[in-house]
C-alpha positions as CSV (number, residue, x, y, z in Angstrom):
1,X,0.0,0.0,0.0
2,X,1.2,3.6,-1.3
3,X,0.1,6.9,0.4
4,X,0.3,10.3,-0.7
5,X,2.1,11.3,2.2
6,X,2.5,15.4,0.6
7,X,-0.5,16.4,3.3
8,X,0.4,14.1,5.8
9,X,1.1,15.5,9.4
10,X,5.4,15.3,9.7
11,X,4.3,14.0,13.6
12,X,1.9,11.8,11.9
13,X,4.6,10.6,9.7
14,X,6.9,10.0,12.0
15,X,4.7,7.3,14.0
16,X,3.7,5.6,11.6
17,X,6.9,5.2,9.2
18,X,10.1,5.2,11.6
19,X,10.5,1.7,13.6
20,X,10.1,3.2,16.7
21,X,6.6,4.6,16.1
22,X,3.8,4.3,17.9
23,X,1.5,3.6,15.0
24,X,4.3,1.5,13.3
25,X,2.6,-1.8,14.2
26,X,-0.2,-0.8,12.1
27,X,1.3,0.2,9.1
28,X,3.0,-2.9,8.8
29,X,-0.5,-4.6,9.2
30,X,-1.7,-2.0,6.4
31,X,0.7,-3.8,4.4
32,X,-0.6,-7.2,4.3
33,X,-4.3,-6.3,5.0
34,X,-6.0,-5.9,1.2
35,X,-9.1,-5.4,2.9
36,X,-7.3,-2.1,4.1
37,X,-7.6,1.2,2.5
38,X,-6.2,5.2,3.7
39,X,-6.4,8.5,2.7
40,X,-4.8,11.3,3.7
41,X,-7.1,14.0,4.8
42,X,-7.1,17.4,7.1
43,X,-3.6,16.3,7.8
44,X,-4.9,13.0,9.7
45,X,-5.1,9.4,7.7
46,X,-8.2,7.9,7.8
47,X,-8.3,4.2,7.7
48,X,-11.1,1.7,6.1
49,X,-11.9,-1.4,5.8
50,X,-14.1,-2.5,2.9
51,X,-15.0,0.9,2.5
52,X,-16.1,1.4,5.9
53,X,-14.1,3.7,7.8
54,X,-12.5,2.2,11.4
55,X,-10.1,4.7,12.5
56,X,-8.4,8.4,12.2
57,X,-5.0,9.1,13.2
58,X,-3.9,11.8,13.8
59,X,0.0,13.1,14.8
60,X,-0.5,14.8,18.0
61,X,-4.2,14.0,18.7
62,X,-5.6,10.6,20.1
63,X,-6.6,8.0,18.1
64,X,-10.5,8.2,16.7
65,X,-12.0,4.8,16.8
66,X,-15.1,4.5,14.5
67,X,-15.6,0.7,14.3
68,X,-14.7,-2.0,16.2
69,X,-11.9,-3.7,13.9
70,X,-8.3,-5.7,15.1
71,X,-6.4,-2.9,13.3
72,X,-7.9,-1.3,16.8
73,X,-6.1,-3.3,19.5
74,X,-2.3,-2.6,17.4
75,X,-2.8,0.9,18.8
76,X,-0.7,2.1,21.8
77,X,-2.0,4.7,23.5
78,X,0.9,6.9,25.4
C-alpha cells in the first residue's frame, strides 16, 4: 500500500513510518491487509476497511476509533 504522504502530518509521519513509532505496528498490518484502505485528509489518515471507515489518526491527537476492527487493539496509546 502507497500513500500520498505530501499532506500528511510530519508527527503523523513519524509514528507511523520510523520503527520506533507508535503507530508502526499498524502500518505494517496496512501492508498485508487488502481489505485495508487510507487517505490522507485534514492532515490525519483515515483508515477503512471495505470501504467502511475504522479509525483516524492523527500526529498529536488521540486515536478516533469508528468501528470496532483488530487494526484497533495494534494501537498504543501513550
Amino acid at each position: 500500500m502507497t500513500i500520498d504522504t505530501t499532506n500528511l502530518c510530519s508527527h503523523l509521519q513519524k509514528k507511523l513510518f520510523e520503527h520506533e513509532g507508535v503507530y508502526y505496528p499498524i502500518w505494517q498490518t496496512m501492508q498485508n491487509d487488502e481489505e485495508l484502505t487510507a487517505v490522507v485528509r485534514s492532515r490525519q489518515l483515515h483508515i477503512y476497511r471495505n470501504g467502511k471507515k475504522i479509525l483516524i489518526l492523527a500526529g498529536k491527537a488521540q486515536p478516533k476509533i469508528i468501528r470496532e476492527d483488530k487494526l484497533n487493539e495494534l494501537i498504543i496509546i501513550t
